[in-house]
N, CA, C and O of each residue as an XYZ file, in Angstrom:
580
protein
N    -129.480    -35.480    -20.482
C    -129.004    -34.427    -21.362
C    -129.651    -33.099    -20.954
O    -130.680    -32.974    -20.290
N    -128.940    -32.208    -21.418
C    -129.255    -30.575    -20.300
C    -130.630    -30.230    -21.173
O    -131.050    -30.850    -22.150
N    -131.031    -29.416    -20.729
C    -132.686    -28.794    -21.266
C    -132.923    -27.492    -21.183
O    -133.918    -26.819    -21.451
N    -131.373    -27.108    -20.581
C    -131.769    -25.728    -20.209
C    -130.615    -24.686    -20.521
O    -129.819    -25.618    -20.631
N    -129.984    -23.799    -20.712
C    -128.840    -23.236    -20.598
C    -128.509    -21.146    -20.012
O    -129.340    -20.382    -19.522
N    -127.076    -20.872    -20.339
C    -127.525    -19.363    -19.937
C    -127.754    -18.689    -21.104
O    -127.173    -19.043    -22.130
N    -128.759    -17.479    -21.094
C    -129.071    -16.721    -21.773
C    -127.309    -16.072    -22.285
O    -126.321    -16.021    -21.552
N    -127.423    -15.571    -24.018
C    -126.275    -15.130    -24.150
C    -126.596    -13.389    -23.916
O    -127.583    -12.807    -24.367
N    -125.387    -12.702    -23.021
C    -125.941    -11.363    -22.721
C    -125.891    -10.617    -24.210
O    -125.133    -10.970    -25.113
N    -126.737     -9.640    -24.284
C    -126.934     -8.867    -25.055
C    -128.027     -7.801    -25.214
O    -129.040     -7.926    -24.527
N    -127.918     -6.796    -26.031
C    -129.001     -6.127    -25.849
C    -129.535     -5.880    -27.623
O    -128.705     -5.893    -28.532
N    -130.920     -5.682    -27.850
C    -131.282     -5.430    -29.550
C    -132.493     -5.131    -29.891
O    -133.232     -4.896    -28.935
N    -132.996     -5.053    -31.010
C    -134.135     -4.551    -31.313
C    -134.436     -5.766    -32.136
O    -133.529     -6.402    -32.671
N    -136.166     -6.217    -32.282
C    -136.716     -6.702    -33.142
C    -137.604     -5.632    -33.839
O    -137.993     -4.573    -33.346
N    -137.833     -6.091    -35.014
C    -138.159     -5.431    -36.416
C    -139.788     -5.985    -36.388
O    -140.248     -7.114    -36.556
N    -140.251     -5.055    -36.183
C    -141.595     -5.036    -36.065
C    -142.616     -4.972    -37.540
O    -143.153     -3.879    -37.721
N    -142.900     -6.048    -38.566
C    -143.831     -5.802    -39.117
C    -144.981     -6.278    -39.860
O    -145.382     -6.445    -41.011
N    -145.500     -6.490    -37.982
C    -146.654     -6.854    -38.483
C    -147.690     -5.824    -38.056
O    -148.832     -6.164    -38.366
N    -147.595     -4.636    -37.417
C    -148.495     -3.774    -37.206
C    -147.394     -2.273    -37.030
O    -146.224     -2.177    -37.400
N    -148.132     -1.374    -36.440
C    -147.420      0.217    -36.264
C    -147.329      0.435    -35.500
O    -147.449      1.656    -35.399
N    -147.002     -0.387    -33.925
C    -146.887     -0.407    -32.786
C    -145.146      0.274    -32.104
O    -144.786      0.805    -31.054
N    -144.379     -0.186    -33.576
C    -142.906     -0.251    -33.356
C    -142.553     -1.096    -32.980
O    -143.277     -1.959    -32.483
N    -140.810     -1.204    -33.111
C    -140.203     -2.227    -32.422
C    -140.338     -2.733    -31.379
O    -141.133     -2.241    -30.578
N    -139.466     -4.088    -31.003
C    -139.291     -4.292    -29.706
C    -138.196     -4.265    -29.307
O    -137.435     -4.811    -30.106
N    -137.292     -3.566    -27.685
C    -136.335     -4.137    -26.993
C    -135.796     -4.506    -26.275
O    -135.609     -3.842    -25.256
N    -135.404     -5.429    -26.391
C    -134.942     -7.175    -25.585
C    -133.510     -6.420    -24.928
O    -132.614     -6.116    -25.715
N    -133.362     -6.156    -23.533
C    -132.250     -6.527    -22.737
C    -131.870     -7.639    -22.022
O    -132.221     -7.636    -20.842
N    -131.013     -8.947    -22.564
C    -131.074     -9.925    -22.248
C    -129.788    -10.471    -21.251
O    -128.719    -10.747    -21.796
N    -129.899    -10.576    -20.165
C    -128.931    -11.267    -19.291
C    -129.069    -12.854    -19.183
O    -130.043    -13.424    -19.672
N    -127.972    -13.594    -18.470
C    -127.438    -14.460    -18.519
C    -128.415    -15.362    -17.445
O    -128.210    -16.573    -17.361
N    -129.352    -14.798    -16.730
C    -130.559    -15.407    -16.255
C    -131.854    -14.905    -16.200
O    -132.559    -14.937    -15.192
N    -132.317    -14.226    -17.772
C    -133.235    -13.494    -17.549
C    -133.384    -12.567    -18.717
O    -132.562    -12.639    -19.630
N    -134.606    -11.490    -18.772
C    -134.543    -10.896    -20.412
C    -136.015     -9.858    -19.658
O    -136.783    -10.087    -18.724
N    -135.854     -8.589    -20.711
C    -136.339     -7.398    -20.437
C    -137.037     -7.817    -21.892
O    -136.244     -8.281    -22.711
N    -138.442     -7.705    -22.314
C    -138.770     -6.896    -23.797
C    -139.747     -5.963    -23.501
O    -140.607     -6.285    -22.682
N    -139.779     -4.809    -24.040
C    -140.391     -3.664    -24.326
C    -140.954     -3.029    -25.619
O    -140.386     -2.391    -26.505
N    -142.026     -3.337    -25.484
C    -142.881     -2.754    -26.598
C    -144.360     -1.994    -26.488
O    -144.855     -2.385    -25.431
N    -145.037     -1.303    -26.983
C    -145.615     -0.946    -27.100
C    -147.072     -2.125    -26.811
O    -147.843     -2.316    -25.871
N    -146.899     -2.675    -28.095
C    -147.643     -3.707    -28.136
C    -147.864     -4.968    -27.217
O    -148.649     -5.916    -27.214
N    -147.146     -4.680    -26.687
C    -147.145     -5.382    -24.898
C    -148.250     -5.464    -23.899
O    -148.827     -6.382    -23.316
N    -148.333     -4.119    -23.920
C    -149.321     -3.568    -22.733
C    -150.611     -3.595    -24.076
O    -151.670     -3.860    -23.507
N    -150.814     -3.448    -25.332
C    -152.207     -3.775    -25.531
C    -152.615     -5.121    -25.291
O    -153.708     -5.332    -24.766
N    -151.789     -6.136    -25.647
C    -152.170     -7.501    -25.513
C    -151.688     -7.891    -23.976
O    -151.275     -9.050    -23.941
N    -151.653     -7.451    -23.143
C    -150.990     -7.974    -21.488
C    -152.624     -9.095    -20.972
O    -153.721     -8.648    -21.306
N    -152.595     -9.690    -20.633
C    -150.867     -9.791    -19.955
C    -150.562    -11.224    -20.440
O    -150.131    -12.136    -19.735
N    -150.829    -11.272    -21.645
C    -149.894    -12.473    -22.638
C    -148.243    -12.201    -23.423
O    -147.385    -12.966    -23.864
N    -148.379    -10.557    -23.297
C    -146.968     -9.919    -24.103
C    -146.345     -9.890    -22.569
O    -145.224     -9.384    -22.531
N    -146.651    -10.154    -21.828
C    -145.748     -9.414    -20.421
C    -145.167    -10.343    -19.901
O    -145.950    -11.076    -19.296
N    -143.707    -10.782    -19.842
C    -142.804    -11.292    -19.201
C    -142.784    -11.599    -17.608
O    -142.517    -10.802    -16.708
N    -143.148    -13.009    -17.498
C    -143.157    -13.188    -16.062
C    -141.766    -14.106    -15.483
O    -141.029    -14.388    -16.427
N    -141.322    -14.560    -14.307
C    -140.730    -15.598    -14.446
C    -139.229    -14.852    -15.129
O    -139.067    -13.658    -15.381
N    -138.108    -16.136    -15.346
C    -136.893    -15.617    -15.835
C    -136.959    -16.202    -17.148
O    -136.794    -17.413    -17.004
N    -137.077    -15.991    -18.028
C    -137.356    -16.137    -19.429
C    -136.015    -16.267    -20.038
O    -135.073    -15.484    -19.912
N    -136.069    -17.596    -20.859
C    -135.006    -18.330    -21.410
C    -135.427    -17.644    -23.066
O    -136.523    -17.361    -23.548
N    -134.276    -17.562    -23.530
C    -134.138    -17.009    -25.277
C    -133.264    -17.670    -25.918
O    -132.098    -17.845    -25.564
N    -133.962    -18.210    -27.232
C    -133.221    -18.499    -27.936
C    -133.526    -17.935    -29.466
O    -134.448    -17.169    -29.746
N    -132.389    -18.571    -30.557
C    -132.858    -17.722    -32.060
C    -132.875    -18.531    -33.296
O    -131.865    -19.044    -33.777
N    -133.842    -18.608    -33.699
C    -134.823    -19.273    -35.294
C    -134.196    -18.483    -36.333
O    -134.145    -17.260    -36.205
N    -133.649    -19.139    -37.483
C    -133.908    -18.723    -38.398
C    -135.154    -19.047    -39.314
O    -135.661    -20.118    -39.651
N    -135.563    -17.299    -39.685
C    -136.658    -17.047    -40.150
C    -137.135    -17.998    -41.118
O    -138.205    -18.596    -41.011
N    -136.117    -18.156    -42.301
C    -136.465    -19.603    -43.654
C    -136.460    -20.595    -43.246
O    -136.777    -21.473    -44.049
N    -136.196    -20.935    -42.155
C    -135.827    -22.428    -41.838
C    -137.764    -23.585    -41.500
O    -138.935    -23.461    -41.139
N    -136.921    -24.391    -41.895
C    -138.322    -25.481    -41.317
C    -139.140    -25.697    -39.731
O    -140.236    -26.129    -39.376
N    -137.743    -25.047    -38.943
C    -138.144    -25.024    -37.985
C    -139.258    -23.757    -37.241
O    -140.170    -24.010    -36.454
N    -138.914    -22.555    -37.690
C    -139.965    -21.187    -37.295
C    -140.856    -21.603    -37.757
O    -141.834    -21.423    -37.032
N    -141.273    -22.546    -39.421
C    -142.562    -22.720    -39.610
C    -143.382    -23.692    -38.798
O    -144.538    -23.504    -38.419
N    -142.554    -24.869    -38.558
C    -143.182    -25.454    -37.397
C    -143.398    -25.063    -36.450
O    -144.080    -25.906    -35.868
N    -143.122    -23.606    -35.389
C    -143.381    -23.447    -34.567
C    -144.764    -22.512    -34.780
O    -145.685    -22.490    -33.964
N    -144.734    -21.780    -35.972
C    -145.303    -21.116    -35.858
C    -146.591    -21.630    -36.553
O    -147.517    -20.822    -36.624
N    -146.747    -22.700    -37.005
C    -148.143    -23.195    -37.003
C    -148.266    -24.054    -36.512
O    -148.750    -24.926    -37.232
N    -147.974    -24.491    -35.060
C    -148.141    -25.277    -34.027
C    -148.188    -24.729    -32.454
O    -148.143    -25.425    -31.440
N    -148.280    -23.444    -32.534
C    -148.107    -22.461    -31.211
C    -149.174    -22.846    -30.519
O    -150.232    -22.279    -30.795
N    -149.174    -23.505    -29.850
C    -150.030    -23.885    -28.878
C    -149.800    -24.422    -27.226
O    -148.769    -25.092    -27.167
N    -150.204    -24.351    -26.442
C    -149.532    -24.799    -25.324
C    -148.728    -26.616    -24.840
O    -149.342    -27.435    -24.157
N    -148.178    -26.707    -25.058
C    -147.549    -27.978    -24.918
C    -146.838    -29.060    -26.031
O    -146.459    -30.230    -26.070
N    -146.911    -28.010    -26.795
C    -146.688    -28.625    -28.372
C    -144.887    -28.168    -28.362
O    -144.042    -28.822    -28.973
N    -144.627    -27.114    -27.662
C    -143.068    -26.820    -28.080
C    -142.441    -26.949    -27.123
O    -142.602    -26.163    -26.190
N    -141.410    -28.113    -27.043
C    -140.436    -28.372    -25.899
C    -138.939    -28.584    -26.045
O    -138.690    -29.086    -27.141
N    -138.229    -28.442    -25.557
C    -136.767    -28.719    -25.856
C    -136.289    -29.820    -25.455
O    -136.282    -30.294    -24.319
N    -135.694    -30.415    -26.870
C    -135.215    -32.139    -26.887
C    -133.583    -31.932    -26.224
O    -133.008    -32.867    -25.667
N    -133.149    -30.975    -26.338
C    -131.516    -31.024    -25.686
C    -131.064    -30.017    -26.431
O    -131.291    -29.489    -27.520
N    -130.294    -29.904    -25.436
C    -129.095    -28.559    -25.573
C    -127.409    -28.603    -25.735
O    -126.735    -28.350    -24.736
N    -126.896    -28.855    -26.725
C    -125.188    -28.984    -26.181
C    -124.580    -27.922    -27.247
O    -124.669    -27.896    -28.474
N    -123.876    -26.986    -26.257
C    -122.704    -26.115    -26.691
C    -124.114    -24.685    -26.993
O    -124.775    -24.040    -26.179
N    -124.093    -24.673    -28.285
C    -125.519    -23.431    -28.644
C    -126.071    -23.707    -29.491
O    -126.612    -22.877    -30.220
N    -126.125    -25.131    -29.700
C    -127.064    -25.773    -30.418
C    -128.108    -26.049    -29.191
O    -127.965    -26.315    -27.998
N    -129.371    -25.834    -30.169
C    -130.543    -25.787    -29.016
C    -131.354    -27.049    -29.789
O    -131.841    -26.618    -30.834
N    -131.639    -28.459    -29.586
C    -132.178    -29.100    -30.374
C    -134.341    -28.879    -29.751
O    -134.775    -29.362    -28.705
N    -135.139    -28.126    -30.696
C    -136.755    -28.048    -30.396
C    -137.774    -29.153    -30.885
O    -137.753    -29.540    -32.053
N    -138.574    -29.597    -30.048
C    -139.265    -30.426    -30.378
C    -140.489    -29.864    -30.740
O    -140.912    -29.117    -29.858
N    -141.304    -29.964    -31.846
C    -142.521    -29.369    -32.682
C    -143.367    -30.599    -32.321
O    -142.792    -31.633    -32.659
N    -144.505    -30.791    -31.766
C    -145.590    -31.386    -31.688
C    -146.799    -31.009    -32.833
O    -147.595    -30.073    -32.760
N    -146.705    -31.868    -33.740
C    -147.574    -31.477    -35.094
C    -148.968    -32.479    -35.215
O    -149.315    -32.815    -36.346
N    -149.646    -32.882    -34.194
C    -150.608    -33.033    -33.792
C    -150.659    -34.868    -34.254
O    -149.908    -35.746    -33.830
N    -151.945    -35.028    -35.360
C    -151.719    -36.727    -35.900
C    -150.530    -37.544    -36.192
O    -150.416    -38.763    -36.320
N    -149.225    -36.090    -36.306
C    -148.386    -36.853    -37.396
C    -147.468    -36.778    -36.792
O    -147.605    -36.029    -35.825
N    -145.800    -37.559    -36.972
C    -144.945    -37.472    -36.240
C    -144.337    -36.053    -36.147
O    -144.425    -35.141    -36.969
N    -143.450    -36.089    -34.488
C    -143.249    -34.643    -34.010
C    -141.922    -34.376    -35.260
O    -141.372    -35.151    -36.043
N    -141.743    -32.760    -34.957
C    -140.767    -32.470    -35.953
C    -139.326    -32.256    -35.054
O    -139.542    -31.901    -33.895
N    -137.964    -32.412    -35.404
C    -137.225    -31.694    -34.732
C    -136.358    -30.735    -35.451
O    -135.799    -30.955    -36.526
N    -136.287    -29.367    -34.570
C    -135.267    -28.660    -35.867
C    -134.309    -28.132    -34.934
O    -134.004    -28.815    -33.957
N    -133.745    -26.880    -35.136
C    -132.324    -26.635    -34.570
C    -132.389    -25.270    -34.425
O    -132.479    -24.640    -35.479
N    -132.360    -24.448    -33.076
C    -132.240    -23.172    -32.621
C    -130.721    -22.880    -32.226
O    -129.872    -23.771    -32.185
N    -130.476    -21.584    -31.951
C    -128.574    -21.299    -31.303
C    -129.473    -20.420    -29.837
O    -130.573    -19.978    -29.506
N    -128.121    -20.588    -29.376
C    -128.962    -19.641    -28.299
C    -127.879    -18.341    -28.387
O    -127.891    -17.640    -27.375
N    -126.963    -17.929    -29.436
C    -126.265    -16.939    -29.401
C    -127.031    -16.167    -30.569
O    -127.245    -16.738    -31.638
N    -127.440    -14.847    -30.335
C    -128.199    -13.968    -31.388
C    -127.412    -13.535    -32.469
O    -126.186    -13.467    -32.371
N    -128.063    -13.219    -33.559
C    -126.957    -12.761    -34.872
C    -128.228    -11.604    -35.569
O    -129.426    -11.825    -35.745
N    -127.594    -10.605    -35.799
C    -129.079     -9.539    -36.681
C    -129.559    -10.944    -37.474
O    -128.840    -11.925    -37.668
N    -131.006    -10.777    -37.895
C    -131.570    -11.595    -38.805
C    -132.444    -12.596    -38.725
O    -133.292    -12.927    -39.553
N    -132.066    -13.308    -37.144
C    -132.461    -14.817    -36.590
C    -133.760    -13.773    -36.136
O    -133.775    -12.542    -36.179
N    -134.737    -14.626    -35.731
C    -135.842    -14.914    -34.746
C    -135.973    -14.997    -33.495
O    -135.635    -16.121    -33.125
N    -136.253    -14.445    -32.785
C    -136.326    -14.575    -31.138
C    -137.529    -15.917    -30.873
O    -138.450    -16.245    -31.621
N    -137.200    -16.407    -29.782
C    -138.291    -17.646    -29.080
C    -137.999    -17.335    -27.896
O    -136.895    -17.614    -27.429
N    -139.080    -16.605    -27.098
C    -138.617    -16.565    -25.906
C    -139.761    -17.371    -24.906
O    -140.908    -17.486    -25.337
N    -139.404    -17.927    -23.548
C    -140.222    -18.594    -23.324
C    -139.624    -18.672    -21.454
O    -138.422    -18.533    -21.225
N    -140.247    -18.813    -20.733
C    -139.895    -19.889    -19.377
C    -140.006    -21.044    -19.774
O    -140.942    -21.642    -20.302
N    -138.262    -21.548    -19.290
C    -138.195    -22.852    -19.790
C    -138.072    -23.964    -18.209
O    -137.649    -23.334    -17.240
N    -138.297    -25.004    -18.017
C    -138.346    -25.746    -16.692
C    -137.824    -27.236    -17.206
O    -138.519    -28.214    -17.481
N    -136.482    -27.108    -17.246
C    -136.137    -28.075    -17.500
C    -136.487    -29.264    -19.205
O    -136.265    -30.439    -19.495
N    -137.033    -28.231    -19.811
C    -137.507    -28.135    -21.504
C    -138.652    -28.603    -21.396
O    -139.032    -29.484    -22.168
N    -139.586    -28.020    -20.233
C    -141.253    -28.212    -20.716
C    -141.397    -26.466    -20.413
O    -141.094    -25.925    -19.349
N    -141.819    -25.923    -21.374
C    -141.924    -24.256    -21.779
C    -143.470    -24.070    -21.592
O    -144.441    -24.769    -21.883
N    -143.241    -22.323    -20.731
C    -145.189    -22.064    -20.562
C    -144.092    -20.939    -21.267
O    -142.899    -21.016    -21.564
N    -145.272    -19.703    -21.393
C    -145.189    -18.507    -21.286
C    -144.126    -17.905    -22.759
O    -143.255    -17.040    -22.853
N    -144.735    -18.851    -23.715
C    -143.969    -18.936    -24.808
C    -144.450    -17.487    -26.118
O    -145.544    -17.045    -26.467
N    -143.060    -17.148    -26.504
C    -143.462    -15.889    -26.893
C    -142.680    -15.951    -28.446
O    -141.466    -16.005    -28.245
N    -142.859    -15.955    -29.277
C    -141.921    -16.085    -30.755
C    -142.348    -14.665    -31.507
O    -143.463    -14.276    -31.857
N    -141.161    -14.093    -31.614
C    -140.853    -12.903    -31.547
C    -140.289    -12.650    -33.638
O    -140.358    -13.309    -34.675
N    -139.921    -11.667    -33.313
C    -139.756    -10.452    -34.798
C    -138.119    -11.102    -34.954
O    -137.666    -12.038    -34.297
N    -137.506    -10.425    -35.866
C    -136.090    -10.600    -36.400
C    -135.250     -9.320    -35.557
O    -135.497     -8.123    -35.412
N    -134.246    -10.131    -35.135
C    -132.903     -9.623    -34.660
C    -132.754     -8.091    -35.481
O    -133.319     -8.177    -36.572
N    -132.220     -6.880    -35.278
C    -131.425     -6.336    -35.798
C    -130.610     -5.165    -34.624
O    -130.825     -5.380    -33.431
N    -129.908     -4.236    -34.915
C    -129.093     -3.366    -34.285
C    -128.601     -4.069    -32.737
O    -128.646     -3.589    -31.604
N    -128.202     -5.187    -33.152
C    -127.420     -6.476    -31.746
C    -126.103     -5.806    -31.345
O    -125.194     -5.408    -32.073
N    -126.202     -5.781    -30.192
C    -124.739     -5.467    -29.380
C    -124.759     -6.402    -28.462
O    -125.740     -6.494    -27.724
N    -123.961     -7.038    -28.374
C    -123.512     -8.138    -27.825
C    -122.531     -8.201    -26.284
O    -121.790     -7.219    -26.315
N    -122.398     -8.660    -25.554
C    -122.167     -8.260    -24.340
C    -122.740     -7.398    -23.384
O    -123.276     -6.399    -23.862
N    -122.776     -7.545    -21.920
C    -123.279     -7.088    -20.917
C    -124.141     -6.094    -20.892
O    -123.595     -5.070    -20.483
N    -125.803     -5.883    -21.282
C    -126.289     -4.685    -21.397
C    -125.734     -3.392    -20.322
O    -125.260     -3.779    -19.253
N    -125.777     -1.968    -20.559
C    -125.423     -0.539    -20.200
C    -126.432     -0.793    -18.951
O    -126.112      0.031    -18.094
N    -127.140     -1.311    -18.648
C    -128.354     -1.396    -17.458
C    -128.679     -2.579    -17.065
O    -129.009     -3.486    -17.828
N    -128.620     -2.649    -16.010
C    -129.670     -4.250    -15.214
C    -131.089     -3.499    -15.382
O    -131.538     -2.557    -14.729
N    -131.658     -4.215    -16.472
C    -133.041     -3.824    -16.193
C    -134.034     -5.070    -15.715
O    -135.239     -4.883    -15.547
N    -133.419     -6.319    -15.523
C    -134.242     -7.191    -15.243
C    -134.389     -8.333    -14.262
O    -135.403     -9.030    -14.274
């Protein structure tokens, strides 16, 4: 079963607030993704995009962002399968059994970014990002990446 798929093109801003750094923005192609922020270059080179970086999108209420996000650790988040833009994620929750929840890989204002290098659904370079908003959808105005 696939583990991997194409990025959907688009270009957008995440909603920054957890500090006064400002937004971030994501120019995302179909093998690959631009983010730009401020807050990038203070934390580099853990904010800095290496590699062709696979994206997908969490909703924020869901069971699944909370599992990721109190399990962020290296080897704990992998992808169980992929069909159509259902993204099925595997949560490694340490003593207890793993969790599985359900990502899209097509963006909508609102969702969650997860961005990550993915290798066949064992993920380094994993980055879980702010909420979607001002999304335009199709071919970014620039190859920036």
């Amino acid at each position: 079963m696939s583990k991997t798929w194409d990025n959907v093109e688009c270009e957008f801003f995440t909603g920054n607030t957890a500090n006064d750094m400002g937004d971030s923005k994501y120019i995302v192609l179909q093998d690959g993704m631009q983010r730009t922020a401020l807050i990038n270059f203070r934390r580099a080179p853990n904010q800095v995009l290496s590699g062709n970086p696979s994206i997908c999108y969490i909703a924020p209420d869901s069971h699944l962002f909370d599992a990721v996000y109190e399990n962020y650790r290296p080897g704990a988040i992998t992808i169980a399968s992929v069909t159509g833009d259902r993204i099925l994620v595997r949560v490694e929750r340490g003593p207890i059994e793993p969790f599985f929840g359900e990502a899209t890989r097509v963006p909508a204002n609102g969702l969650s970014t997860f961005d990550f290098v993915n290798q066949n659904g064992v993920l380094s370079h994993v980055h879980f990002g702010h909420e979607v908003k001002l999304l335009s959808l199709g071919r970014p105005r620039r190859k920036s990446v």
